[in-house]
C-alpha positions as CSV (number, residue, x, y, z in Angstrom):
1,X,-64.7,60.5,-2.3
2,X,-62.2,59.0,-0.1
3,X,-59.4,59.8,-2.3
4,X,-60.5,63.1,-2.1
5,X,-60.7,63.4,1.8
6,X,-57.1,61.8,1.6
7,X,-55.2,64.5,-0.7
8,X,-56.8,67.1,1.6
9,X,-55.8,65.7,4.7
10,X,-52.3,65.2,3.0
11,X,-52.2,68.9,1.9
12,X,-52.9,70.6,5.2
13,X,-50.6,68.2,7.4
14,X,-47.9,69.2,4.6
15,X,-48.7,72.8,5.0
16,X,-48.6,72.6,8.6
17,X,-45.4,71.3,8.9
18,X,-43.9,73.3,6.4
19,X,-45.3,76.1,8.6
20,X,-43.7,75.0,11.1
21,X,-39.8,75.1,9.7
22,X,-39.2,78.5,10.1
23,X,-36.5,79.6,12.2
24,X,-37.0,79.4,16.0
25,X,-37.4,82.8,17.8
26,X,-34.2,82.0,20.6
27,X,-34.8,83.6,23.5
28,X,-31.2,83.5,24.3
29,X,-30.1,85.5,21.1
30,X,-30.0,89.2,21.8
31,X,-32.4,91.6,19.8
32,X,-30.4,94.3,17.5
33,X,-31.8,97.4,18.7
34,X,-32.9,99.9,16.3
35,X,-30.2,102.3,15.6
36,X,-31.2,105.5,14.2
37,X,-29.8,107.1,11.4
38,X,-27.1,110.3,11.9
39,X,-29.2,113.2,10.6
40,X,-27.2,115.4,8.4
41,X,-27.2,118.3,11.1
42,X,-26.7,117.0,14.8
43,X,-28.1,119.4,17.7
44,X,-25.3,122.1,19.2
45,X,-25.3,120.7,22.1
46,X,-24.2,117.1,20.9
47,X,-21.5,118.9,18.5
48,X,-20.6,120.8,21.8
49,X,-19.8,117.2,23.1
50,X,-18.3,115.6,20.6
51,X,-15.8,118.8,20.7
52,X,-14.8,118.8,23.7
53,X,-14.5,114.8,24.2
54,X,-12.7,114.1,20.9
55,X,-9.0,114.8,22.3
56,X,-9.7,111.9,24.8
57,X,-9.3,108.2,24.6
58,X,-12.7,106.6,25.0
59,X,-16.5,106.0,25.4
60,X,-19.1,108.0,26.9
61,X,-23.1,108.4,26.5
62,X,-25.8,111.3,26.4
63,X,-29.6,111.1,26.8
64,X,-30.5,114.5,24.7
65,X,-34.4,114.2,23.8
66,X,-35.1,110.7,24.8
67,X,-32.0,109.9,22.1
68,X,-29.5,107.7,23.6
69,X,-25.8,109.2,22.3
70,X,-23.1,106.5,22.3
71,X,-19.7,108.3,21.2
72,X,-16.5,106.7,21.1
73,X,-12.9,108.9,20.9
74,X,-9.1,107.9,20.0
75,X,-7.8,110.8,20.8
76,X,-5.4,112.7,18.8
77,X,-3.7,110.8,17.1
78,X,-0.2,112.2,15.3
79,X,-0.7,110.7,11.4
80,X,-4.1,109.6,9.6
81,X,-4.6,105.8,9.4
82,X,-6.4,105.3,12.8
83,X,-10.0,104.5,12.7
84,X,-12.8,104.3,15.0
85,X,-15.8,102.1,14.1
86,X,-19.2,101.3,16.0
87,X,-19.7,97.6,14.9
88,X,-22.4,96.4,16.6
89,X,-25.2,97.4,19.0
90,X,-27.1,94.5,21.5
91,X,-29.6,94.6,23.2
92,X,-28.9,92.7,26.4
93,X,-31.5,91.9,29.3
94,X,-30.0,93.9,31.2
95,X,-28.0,96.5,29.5
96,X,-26.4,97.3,25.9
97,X,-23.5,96.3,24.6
98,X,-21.6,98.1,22.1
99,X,-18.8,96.9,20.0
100,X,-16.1,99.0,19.0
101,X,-13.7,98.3,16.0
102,X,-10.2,100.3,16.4
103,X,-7.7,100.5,13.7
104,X,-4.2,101.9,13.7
105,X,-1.9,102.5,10.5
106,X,0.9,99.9,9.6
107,X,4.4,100.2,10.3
108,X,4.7,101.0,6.4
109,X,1.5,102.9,5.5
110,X,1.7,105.9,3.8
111,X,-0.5,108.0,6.3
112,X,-1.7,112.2,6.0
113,X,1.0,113.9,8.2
114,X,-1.5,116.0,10.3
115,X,-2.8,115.8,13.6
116,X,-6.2,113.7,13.8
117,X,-9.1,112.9,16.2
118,X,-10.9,109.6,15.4
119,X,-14.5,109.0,16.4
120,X,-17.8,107.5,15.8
121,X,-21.6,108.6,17.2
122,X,-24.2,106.3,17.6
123,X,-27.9,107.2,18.6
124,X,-30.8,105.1,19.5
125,X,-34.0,105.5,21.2
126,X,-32.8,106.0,25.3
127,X,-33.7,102.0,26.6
128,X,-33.0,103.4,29.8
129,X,-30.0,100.5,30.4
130,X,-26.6,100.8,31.0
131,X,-24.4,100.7,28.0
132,X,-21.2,98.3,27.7
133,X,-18.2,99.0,25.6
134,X,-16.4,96.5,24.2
135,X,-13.2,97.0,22.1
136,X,-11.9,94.9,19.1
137,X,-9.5,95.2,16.3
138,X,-6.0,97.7,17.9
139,X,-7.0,98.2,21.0
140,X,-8.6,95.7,24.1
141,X,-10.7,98.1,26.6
142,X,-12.3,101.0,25.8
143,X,-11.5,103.5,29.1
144,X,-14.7,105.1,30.1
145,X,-14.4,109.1,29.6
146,X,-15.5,110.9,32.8
């Protein structure tokens, strides 16, 4: 009987502690916000937007239906080969950071000859925070479009 009591008592300490090696919940590591998919068909007034913005250099945001818009312009751009590329979106205490990945065309890359306008749209439920840009890859700051 006491042998019994024993292999019990060993089984739910070892459960318990193998319970307990999951991975800590940090409460220094931000949350990845839940990005929402493109749909296949934005509203007009958003493709209005991204019109008139997309000859600019920059970042901007729109709350349209409680949907935070994050877009980010290059300009135009003289040859293919440059890229624009939302990497990452983080949710911060106190705002949301965005990182941007820019890419230009090598000295020697064969690129289309044609005049181009690089961009890339985010959405998200609106968190009501300010929103951060932060540039990596060709470029270092991403200029805020007024």
């Amino acid at each position: 009987m006491f042998k019994s009591i024993l292999i019990v008592a060993v089984l739910v300490l070892s459960l318990m502690f193998v319970a307990g090696c999951g991975d800590p919940v940090r409460a220094d590591e931000p949350e990845e916000p839940e990005e929402i998919a493109l749909p296949d068909e934005l509203p007009e007034e958003i493709l209005a937007w991204i019109d008139v913005s997309k000859e600019k250099f920059g970042a901007q945001t729109m709350v349209y239906e409680e949907i935070l818009y994050m877009l980010v312009t290059y300009g135009e751009k003289p040859t293919g080969g440059f890229a624009v590329e939302i990497t990452s979106i983080e949710d911060k205490e106190d705002k949301i950071v965005v990182t941007v990945d820019f890419t230009k065309p090598g000295k020697d890359d064969m690129v289309t000859q044609a005049f181009t306008y690089p961009y890339d749209l985010a959405m998200m439920d609106d968190p009501c925070l300010p929103v951060e840009f932060v540039a990596t890859g060709a470029e270092t700051k991403v200029p805020d479009i007024e």
